[in-house]
N, C-alpha and C positions, 0 to 999 in steps of 0.2 A: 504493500500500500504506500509505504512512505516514499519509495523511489519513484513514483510516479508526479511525488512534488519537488522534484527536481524540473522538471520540464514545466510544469504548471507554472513557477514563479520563477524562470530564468536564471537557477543557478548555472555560473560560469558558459552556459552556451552563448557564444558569437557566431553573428551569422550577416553576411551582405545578401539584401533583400533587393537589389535593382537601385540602390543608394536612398531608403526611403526603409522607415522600422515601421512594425507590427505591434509596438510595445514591450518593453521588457516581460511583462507579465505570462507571455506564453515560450517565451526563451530567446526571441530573435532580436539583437542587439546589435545596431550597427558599428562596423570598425572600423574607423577612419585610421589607416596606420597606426594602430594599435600597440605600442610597445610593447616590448614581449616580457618585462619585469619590472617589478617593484622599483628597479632606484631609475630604472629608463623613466619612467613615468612620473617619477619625483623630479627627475631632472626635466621632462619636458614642461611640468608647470609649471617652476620656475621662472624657466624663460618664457613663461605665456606671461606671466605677472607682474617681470621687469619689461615686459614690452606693452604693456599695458600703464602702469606707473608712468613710463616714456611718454605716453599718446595718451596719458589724461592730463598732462602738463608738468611732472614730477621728476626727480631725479632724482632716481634708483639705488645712487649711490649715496646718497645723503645719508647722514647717522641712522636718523632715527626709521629709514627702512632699508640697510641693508641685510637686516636678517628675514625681511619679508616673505620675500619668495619662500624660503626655506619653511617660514612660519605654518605659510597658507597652504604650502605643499603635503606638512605632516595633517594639517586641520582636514584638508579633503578626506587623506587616507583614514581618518576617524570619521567622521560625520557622513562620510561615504560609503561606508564598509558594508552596507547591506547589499552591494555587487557581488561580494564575495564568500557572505556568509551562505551556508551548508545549511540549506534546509532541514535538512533530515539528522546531521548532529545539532544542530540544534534542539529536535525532539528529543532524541537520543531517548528513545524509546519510552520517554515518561506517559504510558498509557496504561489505563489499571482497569482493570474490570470490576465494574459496578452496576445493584441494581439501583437503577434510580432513573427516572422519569420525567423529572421536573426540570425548569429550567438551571442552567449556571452562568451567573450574572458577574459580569467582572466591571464594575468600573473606575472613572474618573484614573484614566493610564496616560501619564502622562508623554507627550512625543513631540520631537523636533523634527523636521524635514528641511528638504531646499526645492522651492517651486523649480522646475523646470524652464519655465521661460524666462523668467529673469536672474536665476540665479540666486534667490532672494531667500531668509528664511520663513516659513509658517510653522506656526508650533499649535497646539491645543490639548487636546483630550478624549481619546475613544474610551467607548463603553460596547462591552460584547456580550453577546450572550449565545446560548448552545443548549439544544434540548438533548441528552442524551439518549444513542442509542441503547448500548453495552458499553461503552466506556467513557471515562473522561479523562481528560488531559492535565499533567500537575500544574498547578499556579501558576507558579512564575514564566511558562512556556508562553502563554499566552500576551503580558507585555513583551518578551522578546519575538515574537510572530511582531506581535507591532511594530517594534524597534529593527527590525530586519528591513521590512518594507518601507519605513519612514526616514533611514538609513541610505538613499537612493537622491537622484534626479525625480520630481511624481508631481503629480495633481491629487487633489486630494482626493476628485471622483474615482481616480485607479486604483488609491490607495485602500480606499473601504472596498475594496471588491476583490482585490487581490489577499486581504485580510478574511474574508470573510470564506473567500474560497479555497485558500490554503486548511482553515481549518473546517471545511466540511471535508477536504480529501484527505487530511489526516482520521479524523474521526468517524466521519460518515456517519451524522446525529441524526435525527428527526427533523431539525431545525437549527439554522445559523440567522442572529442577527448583531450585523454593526452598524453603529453610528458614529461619526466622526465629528465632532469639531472644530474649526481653524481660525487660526487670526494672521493674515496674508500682508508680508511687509511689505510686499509688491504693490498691493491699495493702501498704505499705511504709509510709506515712503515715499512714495509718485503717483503717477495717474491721478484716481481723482483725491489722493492724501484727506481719506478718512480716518479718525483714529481710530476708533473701537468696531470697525466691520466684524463679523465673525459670518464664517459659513460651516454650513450643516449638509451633510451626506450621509445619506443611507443606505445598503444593500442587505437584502432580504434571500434568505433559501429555506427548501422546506415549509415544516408547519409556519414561519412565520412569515412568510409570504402569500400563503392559502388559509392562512385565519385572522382577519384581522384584531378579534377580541385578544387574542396572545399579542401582537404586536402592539394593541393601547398597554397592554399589561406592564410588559416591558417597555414604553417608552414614559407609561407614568411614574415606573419606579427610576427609572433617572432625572425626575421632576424633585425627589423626593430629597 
């Protein structure tokens, strides 16, 4: 079961699609000359960052950002890392069989990302939940599911979906639902420089998408 969420949320597959992606979410990620290691890749931001610093009017060489490059280069390989992580050790088998029926509500998880079109960060807070079948899944797995995908380039619409569907094919419950909340520096910084926007995403599978009394259920106990 779990090796099939390697493909599902695009661990390590790269793939040229006619120079145009599919989404990371199903495995195909475009490679624009791709470094082939870790410090090629440290070194090519670098030089994206002192050429940038250059052509925003700066110089590069100045005290206070010649460690820049270097800074922003280890900050991607953290803030990024969710290209990398192992879905499946990430489970690492924490599934226990139990009889239990009811819902398992996880919320207020908290998560950072980086918008993909501007580069920019959103952060806020999902709330999950999962009817089980026969099993559930230990705690803590479930903010690192978060933290795997929110660890990316994303929107948030991919993000609640890709969350939500990694853990119905780990589990395969009766029912999966996420919600997402955002607060987007991209509207908060520029464009229309609102402060307090937030957006709201939802995806639904299973019983909580074919009943809606369970879905008021669970969205009023996140009111709560």
């Amino acid at each position: 079961m779990l090796d099939a969420v390697k493909e599902l949320n695009g661990f390590h597959t790269l793939e040229h699609t006619n120079g145009r992606s599919n989404e990371h979410a199903n495995g195909k990620v475009i490679t624009a000359d791709r470094p082939k290691d870790k410090a090629e890749s440290k070194e090519a931001i670098e030089t994206a960052v002192r050429n940038i610093l250059a052509n925003v009017g700066e110089n590069p060489d100045r005290e206070g950002l010649l460690g820049t490059p270097d800074r922003i280069a280890r900050m991607y390989d953290e803030i990024l890392a969710g290209y990398t992580t192992d879905p499946v050790k990430l489970v690492n088998n924490a599934l226990f069989d139990v009889d239990y029926d009811d819902p398992v509500i996880v919320k207020e998880i908290e998560y950072f990302s980086m918008c993909e079109h501007h580069m920019l960060p959103f952060f806020g807070r999902a709330h999950i939940a999962y009817i089980p079948s026969d099993k559930v899944i230990g705690l803590s797995k479930i903010p690192r599911i978060v933290e795997m995908f929110a660890r990316r380039l994303q929107v948030q619409e991919r993000m609640t979906r890709q969350i939500a569907e990694m853990i119905d094919e780990v589990l395969q419950p009766q029912g999966v639902a996420v919600v997402i909340e955002g607060s987007h520096m991209c509207s908060m910084m520029r464009g229309v420089k609102k402060e307090h926007p937030r957006m709201m995403t939802s995806y639904m599978l299973g019983k909580y998408k074919e009943d809606k009394d369970l879905r008021r259920e669970f969205m009023d106990q996140l009111r709560q």
